[in-house]
C-alpha positions in Angstrom: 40.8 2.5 -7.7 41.9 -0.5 -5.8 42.9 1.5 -2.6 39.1 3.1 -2.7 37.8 -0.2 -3.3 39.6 -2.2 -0.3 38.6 0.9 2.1 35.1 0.7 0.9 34.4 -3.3 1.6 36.6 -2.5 4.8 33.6 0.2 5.9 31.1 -2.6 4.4 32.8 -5.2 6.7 32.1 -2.8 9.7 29.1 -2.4 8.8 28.1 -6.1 8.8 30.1 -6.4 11.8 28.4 -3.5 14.0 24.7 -4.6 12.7 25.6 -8.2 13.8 26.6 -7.5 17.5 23.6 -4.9 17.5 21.2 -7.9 16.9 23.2 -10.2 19.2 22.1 -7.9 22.4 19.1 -8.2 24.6 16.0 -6.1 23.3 15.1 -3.8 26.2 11.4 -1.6 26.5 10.5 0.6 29.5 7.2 1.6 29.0 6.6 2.9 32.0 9.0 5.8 32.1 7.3 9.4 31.7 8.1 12.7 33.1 6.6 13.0 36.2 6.9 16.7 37.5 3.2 17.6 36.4 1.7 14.6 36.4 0.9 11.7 39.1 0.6 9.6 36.2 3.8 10.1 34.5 2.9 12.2 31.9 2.4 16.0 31.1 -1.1 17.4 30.9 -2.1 18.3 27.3 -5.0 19.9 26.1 -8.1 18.0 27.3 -8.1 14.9 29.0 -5.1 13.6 27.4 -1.4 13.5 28.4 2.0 13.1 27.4 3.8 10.1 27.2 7.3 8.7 26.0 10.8 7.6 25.4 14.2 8.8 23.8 15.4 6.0 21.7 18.0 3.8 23.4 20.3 3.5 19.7 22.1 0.2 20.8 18.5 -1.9 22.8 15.5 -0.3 20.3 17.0 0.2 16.7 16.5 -3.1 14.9 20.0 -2.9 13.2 19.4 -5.6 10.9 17.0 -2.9 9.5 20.3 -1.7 7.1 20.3 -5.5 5.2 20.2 -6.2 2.6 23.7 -4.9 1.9 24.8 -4.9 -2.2 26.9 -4.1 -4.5 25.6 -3.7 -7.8 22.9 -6.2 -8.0 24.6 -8.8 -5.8 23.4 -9.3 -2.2 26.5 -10.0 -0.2 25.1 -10.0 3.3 20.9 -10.1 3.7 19.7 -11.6 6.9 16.7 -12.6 5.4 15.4 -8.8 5.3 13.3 -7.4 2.5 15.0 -5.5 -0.7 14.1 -4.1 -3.9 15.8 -4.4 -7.3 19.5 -2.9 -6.9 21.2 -1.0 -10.1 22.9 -4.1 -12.1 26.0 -2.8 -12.7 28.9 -2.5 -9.5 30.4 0.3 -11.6 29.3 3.3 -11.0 30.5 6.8 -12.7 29.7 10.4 -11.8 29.9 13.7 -13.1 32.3 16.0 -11.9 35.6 17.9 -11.3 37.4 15.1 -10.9 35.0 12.2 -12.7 34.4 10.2 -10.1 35.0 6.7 -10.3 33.7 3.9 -7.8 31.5 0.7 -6.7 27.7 0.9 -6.5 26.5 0.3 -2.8 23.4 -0.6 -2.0 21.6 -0.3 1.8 18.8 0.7 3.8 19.6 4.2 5.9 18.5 4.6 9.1 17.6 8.3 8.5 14.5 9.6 9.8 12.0 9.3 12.6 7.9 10.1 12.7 5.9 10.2 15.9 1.9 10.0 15.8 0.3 11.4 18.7 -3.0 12.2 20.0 -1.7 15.4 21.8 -0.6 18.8 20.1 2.5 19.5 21.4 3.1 16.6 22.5 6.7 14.8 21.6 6.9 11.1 22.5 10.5 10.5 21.0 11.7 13.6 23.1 11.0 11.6 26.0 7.6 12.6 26.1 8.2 16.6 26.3 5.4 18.4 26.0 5.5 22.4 24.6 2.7 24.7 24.9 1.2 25.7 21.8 -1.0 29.0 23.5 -3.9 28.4 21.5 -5.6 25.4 20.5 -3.4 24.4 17.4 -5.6 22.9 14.1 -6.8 19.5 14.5 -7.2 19.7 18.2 -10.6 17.8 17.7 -10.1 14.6 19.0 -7.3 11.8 19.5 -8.5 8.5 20.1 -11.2 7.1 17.5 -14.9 8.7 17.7 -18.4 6.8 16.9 -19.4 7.9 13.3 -22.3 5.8 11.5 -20.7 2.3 11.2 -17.1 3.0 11.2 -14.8 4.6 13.8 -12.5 7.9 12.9 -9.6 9.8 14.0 -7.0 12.2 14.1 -3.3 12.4 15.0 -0.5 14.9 14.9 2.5 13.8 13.4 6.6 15.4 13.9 8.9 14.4 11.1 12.7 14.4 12.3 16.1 14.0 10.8 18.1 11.3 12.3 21.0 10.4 10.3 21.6 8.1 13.3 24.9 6.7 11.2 26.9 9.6 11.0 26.2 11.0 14.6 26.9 7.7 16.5 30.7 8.0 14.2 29.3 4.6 11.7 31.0 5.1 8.5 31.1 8.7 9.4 33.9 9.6 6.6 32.1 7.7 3.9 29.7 9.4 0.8 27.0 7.1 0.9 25.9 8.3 4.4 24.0 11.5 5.3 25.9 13.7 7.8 24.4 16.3 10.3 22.7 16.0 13.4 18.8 15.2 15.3 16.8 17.7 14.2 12.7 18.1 14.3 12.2 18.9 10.6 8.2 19.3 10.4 5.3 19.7 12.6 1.7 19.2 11.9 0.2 21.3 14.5 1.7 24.1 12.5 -0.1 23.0 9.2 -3.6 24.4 8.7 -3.8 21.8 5.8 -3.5 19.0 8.2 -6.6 19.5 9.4 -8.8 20.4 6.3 -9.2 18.1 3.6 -10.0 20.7 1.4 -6.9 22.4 2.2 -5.1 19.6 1.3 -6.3 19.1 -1.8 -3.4 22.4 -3.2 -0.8 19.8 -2.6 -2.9 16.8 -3.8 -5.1 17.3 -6.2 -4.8 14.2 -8.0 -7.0 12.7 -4.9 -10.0 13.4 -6.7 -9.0 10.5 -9.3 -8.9 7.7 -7.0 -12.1 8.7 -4.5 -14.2 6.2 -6.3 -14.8 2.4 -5.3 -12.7 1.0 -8.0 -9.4 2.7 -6.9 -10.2 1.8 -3.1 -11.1 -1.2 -4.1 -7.7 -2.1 -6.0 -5.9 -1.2 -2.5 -6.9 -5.0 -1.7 -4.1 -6.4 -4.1 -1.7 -4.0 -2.6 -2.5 -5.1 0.9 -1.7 -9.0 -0.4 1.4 -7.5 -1.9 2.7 -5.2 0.8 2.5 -8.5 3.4 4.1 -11.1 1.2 7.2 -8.3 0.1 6.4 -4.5 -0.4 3.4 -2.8 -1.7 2.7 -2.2 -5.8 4.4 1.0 -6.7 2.6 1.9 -9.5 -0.2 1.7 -6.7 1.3 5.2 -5.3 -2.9 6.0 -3.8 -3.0 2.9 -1.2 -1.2 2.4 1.8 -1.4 -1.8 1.9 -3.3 -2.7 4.1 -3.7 0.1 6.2 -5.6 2.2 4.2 -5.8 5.5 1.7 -2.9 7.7 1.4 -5.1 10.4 0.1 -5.8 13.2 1.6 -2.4 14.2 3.5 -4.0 15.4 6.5 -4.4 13.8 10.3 -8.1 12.5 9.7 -7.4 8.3 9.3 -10.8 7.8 7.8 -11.2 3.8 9.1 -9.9 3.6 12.3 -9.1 0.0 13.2 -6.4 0.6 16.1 -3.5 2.9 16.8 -1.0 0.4 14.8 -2.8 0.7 12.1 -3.6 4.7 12.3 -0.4 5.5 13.1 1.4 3.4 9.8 -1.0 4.8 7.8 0.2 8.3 9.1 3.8 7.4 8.5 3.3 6.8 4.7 1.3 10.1 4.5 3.7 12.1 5.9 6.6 10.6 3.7 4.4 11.1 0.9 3.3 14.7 2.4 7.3 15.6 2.5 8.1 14.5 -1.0 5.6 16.7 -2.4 6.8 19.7 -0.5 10.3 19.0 -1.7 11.6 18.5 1.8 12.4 14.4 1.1 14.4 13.3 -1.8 14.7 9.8 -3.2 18.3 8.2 -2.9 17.4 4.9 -4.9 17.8 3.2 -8.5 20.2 4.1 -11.1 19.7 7.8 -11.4 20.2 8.5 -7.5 23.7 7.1 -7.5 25.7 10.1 -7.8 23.7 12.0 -5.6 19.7 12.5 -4.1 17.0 13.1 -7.1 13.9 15.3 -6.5 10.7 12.9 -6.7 7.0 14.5 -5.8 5.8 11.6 -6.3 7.0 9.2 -3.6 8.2 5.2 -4.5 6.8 3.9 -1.3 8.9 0.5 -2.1 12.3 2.9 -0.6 11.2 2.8 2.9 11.0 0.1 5.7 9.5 1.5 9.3 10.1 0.3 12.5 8.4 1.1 15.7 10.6 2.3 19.0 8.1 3.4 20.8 6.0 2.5 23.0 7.4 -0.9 22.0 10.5 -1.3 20.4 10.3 -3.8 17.7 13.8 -5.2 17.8 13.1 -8.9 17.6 11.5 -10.4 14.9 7.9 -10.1 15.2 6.1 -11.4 12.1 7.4 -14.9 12.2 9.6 -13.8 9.3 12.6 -13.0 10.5 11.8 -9.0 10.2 11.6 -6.3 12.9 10.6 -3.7 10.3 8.1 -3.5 7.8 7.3 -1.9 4.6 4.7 0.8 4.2 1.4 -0.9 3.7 2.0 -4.1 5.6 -0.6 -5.7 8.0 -0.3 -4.7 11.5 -2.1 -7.6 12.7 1.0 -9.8 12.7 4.0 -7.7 14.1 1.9 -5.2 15.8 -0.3 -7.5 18.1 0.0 -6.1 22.2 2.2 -3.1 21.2 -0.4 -0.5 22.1 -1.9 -0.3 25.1 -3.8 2.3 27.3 -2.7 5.3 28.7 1.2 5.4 28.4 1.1 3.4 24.7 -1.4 5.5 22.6 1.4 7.2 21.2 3.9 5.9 18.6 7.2 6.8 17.4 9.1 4.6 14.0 12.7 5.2 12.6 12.2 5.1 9.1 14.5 3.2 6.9 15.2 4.6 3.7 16.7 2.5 0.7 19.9 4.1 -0.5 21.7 3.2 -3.5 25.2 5.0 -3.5 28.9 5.1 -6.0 31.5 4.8 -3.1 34.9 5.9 -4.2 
């Protein structure tokens, strides 16, 4: 026990120590780089008058490393940074079932696991450094990308790509340890492959419950979790609003109030975590139960995941006058996301997604 304990606050010191020299470099952006083979512009011609834009994610200059803080063990914070955290299981014992009982210390971080892009274009891959692929055929949802004119408010629609990135494991961080997901980058899920992504009827089979909350009270609530998701994270038992950035329901492309891309696109983020948890494909790897191991939860906890932006700007400075360079689902965009979209090249947006992972090291 011992022995697995000193190698365990050995791979924590590494940790602390790799995430400290990671913030000590230069941020670095290039938003003008582009494939330029088909297009004067940079970019690769889509469907319509759009085209494609983006990056591949520099790990060391755009990952905001202090993302992984606060770091615990049971329900003491040994290394924060000043970043955001939920409650941690109290106990730094931790015991699971199996052939051998294991035995070990409850860690607590957040994971830098997963990656979402939003983009205007079908087909179009911003984090793939802006790769475009061919659907044939208009794919659903190919209406429109930027917002359109509708009565007094302003509409739109996105795509969205879910990857895995257990960035961690393939850049050899803690590679041998339990508490971090192995494998390799991998796109997971694509929208333009959904027919429910573009119907909201369609959507309803995988959330039905919508039709509780589409009333003025329950949109109305989403005020409180806006106040909430900006001071610290959103209300979970609030499961319907996205902060300040809108309705989570339905879990389709169509971002009903439109105020700018920040905005759409975060709101997009928190449906599609919330999409893949109710299709089974994300798992929840927080709180006592999830110790020993990744528990099914349809209903997502939207206080386990922090986002931060790497493209078209990386946010890898502290942009909110808080000390934090990545936010919680629901927070306002009108702090940290002020000048990171702009025409042309930065209508598109890509986020590493932090997940919160508590985890019995042994």
């Amino acid at each position: 026990m011992m022995t697995r304990a000193s190698s365990l606050f050995r791979r924590l010191a590494a940790m602390v120590a790799l995430a400290t020299s990671f913030m000590a470099m230069p941020a670095y952006a290039d938003t003008g780089s582009g494939d330029t083979s088909t297009d004067p512009q940079g970019g690769h011609p889509g469907p319509g008058s759009a085209t494609c834009f983006g990056e591949f994610a520099n790990p060391i200059t755009d990952i905001c490393w202090s993302c992984i803080f606060p770091v615990s063990v049971g329900a003491i914070e040994i290394f924060t940074d000043g970043q955001d955290d939920i409650e941690n299981p109290a106990s730094p014992i931790c015991v699971c079932p199996g052939d051998p009982i294991r035995i070990g210390v409850e860690v607590g971080y957040w994971e830098p696991a997963r990656q979402i892009e939003v983009t205007r274009t079908p087909g179009c891959f911003p984090s793939l450094g802006g790769l475009y692929i061919d659907m044939g055929s208009a794919p659903p949802g190919d209406q429109h990308g930027r917002g359109q004119l509708d009565n007094r408010t302003v509409d739109s629609f996105y795509q969205v790509h879910y990857y895995v990135n257990p960035i961690l494991y393939w850049l050899e961080v803690l590679a041998d340890d339990v508490c971090v997901e192995g494998g390799s980058f991998d796109l997971a899920y694509t929208t333009e492959l959904d027919p429910s992504w573009v119907n909201d009827k369609l959507s309803m089979i995988l959330n039905p419950e919508v039709v509780l909350f589409a009333n003025p009270i329950a949109i109305g609530a989403c005020a409180a979790d806006c106040v909430a998701a900006t001071v610290n994270f959103g209300i979970k038992e609030m499961f319907w609003c996205s902060g300040c950035n809108g309705f989570v329901y339905p879990f389709d492309g169509h971002v009903q109030a439109h105020v700018g891309g920040i905005q759409a696109s975060s709101l997009l983020v928190h449906r599609m975590l919330a999409k893949m948890h109710r299709e089974f494909i994300a798992e929840s790897y927080h709180g006592e139960e999830a110790v020993c191991g990744p528990i099914v939860e349809p209903l997502m906890d939207k206080t386990a995941y922090k986002s931060q932006m790497l493209y078209p700007i990386p946010e890898t400075g502290s942009s909110d006058g808080n000390g934090h360079c990545c936010q919680p689902l629901g927070r306002t965009t009108v702090d940290w996301g002020t000048g990171r979209e702009y025409p042309i090249k930065g209508e598109d947006f890509s986020y590493m997604i932090f997940r919160k992972r508590n985890c019995c090291a042994y």
